[in-house]
N, C-alpha and C positions, 0 to 999 in steps of 0.2 A: 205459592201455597203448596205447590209441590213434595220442594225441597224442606230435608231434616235439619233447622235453621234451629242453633243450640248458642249457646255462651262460647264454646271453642272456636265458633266456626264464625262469628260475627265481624271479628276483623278482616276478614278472607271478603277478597271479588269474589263469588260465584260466577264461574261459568257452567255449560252445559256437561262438563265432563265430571269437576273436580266436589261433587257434592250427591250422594246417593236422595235418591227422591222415597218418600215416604210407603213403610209396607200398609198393607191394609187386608184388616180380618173381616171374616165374612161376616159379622154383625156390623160392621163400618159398612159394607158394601150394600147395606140393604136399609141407612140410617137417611134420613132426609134434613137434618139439624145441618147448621153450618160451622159445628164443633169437629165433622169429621169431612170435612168440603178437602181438604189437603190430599190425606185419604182417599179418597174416591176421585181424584183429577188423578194420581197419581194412577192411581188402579186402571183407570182411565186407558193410562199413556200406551200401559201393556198389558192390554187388550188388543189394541194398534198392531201392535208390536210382533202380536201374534202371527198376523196374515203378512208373511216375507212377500206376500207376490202382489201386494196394496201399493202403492207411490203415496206416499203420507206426508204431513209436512206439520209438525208437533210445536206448536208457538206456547211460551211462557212467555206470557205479560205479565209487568210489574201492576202497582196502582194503575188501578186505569179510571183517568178524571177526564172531566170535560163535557160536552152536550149527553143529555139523554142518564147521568149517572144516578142508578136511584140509591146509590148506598147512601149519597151526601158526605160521603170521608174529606173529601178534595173542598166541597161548595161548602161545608160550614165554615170553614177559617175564613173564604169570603165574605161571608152572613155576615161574622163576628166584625170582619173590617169596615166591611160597608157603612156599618151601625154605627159606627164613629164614638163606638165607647171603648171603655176597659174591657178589656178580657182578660181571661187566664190563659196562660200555655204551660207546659212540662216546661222546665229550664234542663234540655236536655241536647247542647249543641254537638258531644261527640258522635248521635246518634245518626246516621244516613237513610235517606227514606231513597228508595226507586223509584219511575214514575214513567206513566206510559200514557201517551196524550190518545186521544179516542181516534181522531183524525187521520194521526198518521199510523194508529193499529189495522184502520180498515182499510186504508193504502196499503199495508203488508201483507192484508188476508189477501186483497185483490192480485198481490204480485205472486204471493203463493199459489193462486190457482195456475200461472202460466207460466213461471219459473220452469226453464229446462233445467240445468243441472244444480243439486241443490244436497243438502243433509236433510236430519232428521229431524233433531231437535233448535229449535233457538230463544233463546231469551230474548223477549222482544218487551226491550225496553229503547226508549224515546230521550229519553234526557241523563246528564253524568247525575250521581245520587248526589242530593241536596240532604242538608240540614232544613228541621221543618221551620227554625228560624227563618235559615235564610230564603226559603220557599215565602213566607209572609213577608218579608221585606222585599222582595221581587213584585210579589201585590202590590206595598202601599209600604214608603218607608215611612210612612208618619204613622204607621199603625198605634194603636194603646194597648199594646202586649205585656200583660203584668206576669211573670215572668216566675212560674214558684218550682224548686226544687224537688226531682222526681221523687227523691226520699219524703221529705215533707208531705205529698200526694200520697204517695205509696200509704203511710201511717194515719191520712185521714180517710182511708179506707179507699181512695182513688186508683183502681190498678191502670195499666197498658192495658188500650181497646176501651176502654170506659170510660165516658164523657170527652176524652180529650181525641178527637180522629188522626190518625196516624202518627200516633206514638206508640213505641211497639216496646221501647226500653231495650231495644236488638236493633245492630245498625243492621240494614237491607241492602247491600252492594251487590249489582248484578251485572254484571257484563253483557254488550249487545255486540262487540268486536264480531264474531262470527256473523251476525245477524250484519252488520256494517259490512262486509268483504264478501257475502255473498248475493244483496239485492241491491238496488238501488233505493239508497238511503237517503231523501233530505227531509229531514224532521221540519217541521215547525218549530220557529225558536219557542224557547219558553217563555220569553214573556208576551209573544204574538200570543201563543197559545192562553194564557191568562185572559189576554185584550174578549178575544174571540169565547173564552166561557163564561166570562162578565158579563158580557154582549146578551147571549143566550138569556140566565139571568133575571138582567136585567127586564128583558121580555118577555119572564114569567110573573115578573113584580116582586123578586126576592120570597119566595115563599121560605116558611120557618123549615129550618132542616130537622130531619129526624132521627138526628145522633147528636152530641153536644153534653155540654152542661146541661143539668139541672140549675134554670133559673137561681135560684134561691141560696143552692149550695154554691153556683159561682159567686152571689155578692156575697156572700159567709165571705169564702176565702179572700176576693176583693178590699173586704174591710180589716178582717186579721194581718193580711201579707201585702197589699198594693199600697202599703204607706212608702 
């Protein structure tokens, strides 16, 4: 959320070097909305930045899913699978989503606090960028993913961020190479990591998420486009 992520820049890895992080005016710095969250993490960073004489250690996590997430960005596409119906998706496979498993972010906070020699900044992502295709077929290849074109979305008033969770209509590639060369890295695979947020879950009794379609306007689209 950082980073100044545009149309130019979407086909680019982002590393920590090659992508300036976002200014922020003093009306952003004083706003509590999550329209200027980017903003103010950035503003954040340098404040840090300020005190040369601090030992600091500045992690940028991708999506971060898995136990305990209250956004439901990650657990709704589970919802949708679980349910063993139709659903809708963007049909948007050039697009790459980041992702950072909860697990192994709070293994990196913990290595960050004892790490002798180290930098400043790191992208601390967990997994190479998936399509959010293939992120649901790593779920369940039998999913019922009816499948409608971003454009189509886009003109029935459907933007990126709205009903459909992480589709951004902007691929998200971020490099964790520096983050890999300087701790000790063994992620969790990813689809362990699935097994184990299912699990969770599942031992809450699948509550309804609080991002998603609107009911109604997904069987609209269901019956116009899932023929």
């Amino acid at each position: 959320s950082a980073y100044q992520w545009n149309e130019e820049t979407q086909n680019r890895v982002i590393t920590e070097d090659n992508l300036a992080t976002l200014p922020c005016t003093d009306a952003q710095k004083t706003d509590t909305s999550t329209v200027t969250y980017g903003e103010r993490k950035a503003e954040c960073e340098r404040i840090l930045l300020k005190y040369e004489w601090l030992d600091k250690i500045i992690l940028r996590p991708c999506i971060v899913y898995g136990k305990y997430d209250h956004t439901d960005r990650f657990y709704y596409w589970l919802y949708k699978i679980n349910q063993q119906q139709p659903f809708v998706m963007p049909k948007c496979e050039h697009e790459r989503i980041t992702l950072t498993y909860i697990t192994d972010l709070v293994n990196i906070i913990v290595q960050s606090l004892e790490i002798k020699k180290h930098s400043v900044f790191y992208n601390t992502s967990t997994h190479e960028p998936f399509s959010l295709k293939e992120i649901l077929l790593l779920i369940d290849t039998q999913m019922q993913a009816v499948e409608i074109n971003v454009t189509t979305l886009i003109e029935n008033g459907i933007t990126p961020g709205m009903y459909a969770p992480l589709w951004f209509n902007v691929s998200l590639k971020v490099s964790n190479e520096k983050l890999k060369s300087d701790f000790d890295m063994e992620c969790i695979p990813f689809e362990q990591s699935i097994k184990e947020t299912k699990a969770y879950f599942e031992k809450l009794n699948w509550p309804i998420p609080k991002v998603g379609f609107d009911v109604q306007l997904e069987q609209e689209l269901l019956l116009e486009y899932g023929k």
